[in-house]
C-alpha positions, -999 to 999 in steps of 0.1 A, spaced: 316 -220 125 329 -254 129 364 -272 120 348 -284 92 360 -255 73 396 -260 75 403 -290 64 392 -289 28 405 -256 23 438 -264 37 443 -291 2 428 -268 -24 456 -264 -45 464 -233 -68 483 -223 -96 499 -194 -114 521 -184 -147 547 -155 -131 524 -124 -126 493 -144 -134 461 -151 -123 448 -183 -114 417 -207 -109 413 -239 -95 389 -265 -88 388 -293 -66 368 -321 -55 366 -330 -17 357 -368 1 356 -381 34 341 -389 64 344 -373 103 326 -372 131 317 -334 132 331 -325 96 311 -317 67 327 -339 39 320 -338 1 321 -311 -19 333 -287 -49 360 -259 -39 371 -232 -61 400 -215 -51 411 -183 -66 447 -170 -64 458 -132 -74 490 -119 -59 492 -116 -22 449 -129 -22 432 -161 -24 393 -167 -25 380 -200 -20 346 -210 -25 336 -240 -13 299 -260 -24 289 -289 -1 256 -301 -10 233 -273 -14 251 -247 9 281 -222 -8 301 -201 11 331 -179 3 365 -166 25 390 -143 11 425 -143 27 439 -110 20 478 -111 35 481 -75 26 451 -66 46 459 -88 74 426 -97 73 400 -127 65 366 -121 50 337 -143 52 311 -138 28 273 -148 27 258 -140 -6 222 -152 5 220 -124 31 242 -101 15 266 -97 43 302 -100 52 323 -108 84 358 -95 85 383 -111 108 414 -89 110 442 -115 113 457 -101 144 428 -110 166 432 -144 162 464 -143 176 454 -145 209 431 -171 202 456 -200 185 483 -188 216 454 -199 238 456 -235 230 488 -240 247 506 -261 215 538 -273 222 564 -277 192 549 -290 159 572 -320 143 559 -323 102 579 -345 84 578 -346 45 594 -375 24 595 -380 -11 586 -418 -25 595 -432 -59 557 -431 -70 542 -407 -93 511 -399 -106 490 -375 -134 463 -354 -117 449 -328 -142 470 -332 -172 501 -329 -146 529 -342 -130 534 -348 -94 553 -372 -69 537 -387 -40 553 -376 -7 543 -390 27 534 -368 56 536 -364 91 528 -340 118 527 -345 153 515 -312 177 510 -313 216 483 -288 230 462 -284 259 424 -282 260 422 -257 288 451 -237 271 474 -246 299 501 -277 295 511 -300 322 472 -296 342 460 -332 330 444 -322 298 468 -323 274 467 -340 238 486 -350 208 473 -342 175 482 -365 149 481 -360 109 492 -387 84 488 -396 48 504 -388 13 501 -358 -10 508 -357 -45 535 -325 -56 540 -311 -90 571 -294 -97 557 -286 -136 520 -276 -134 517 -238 -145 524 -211 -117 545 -229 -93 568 -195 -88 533 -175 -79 520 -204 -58 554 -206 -38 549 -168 -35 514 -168 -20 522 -194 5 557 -176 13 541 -143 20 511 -160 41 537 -177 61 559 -143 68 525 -130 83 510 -160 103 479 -168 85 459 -200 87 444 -215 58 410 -219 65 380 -202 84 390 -183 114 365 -182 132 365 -223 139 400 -213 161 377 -201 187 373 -241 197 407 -260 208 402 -285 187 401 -265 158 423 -238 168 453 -273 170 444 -280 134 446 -246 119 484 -245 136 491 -280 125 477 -272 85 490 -242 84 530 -260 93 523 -286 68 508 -266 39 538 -246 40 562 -272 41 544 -287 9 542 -254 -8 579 -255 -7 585 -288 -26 559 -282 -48 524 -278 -56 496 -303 -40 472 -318 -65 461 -347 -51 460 -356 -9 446 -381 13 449 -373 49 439 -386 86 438 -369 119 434 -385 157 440 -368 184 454 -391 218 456 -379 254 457 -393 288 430 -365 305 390 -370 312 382 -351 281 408 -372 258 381 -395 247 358 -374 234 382 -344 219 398 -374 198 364 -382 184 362 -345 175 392 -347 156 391 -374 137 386 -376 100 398 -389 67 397 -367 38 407 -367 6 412 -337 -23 422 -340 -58 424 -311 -80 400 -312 -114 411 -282 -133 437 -253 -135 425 -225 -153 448 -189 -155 439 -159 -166 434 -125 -151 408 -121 -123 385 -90 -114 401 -74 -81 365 -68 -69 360 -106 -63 389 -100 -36 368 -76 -15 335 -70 3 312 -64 -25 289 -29 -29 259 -30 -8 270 -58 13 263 -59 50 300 -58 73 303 -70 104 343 -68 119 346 -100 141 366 -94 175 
């Protein structure tokens, strides 16, 4: 599984009335070099669970993040199967890639805008995250990740308390936000830490309904070139609708029948 995977997810905003249950759809746009760009996500929000699933052209997939369960789970409804990544074993993985200290800066601007019946104020964004390709700073391969843009945060849309919640109790366990199997790669393992820093930090201003962001990656090495080709991108996510209302549980687990496969 590529990077691909992280990067719209990281955007899809959700929403919740206290106790609630929430739905929410976005719409995805861009362009990378490796990263599958344009699509619908749906992202599902009930208590300590989220389930997004994300349409690009003909292709749907779907990936639970259950913070209770420590746990991620990919499903593939074509083949009827399921991969479960239990959160601690990516641990090692995003330690591998050597990132130094993550700088994300989040500023408030005067601008405002409406984004599906809402509220929100544009902020501007910044994150800046060394890391090493070979996992080990200082050997000539290191790199700088860099993310920039604006995001759009509502302080009013319904469910802010439960959004803040989610995010909260995510961040108090280490998750990522995104597919976890596309950590295995150093690229991808840097922009899972990186999205994962910034969507908290937004979570806690308010909720994002509307972002345009860019990534580059620089660095001095052999490989610096071509790893900064494999980061780049420019992607943008704007939220269509915000529906809430109570949610089955079962569409927060492996459904009957299904196929599981525990990823290592």
């Amino acid at each position: 599984m590529k990077s691909r995977d992280l990067l719209p997810l990281a955007f899809a905003a959700a929403a919740t009335v206290a106790q609630a249950d929430v739905t929410v759809v976005s719409t995805t746009a861009g362009k990378a070099s490796i990263i599958e760009v344009g699509g619908t996500s749906t992202s599902l929000i009930k208590g300590t669970r989220m389930r997004t699933n994300t349409t690009v052209g003909s292709r749907t997939q779907s990936l639970i993040i259950d913070i209770d369960g420590r746990r991620f789970v990919n499903l593939d409804d074509g083949r009827k199967s399921a991969t479960v990544t239990p959160l601690d074993s990516i641990s090692e993985q995003l330690n591998q890639v050597g990132a130094g200290t993550i700088e994300a800066t989040l500023t408030k601007t005067s601008q405002t805008k409406q984004i599906a019946g809402y509220d929100c104020t544009v902020h501007n964004i910044s994150v800046s995250m060394p890391y090493s390709i070979t996992g080990h700073p200082g050997d000539g391969m290191d790199m700088t990740l860099l993310m920039s843009g604006q995001v759009c945060l509502s302080s009013t849309a319904p469910g802010l308390a439960d959004y803040q919640n989610f995010y909260r109790a995510s961040a108090d366990s280490g998750y990522i936000f995104g597919d976890p199997r596309a950590t295995k790669s150093p690229v991808g393992a840097a922009q899972a830490k990186a999205y994962a820093d910034l969507t908290r930090k937004m979570a806690e201003a308010g909720m994002p309904l509307e972002s345009h962001i860019t990534i580059t990656a620089t660095g001095a090495g052999p490989m610096a070139g071509v790893m900064g080709k494999l980061a780049a991108s420019d992607i943008t996510s704007t939220v269509t609708q915000i529906a809430v209302g109570d949610l089955p549980a079962e569409q927060f687990d492996v459904p009957a029948g299904y196929k599981v496969k525990v990823q290592k």
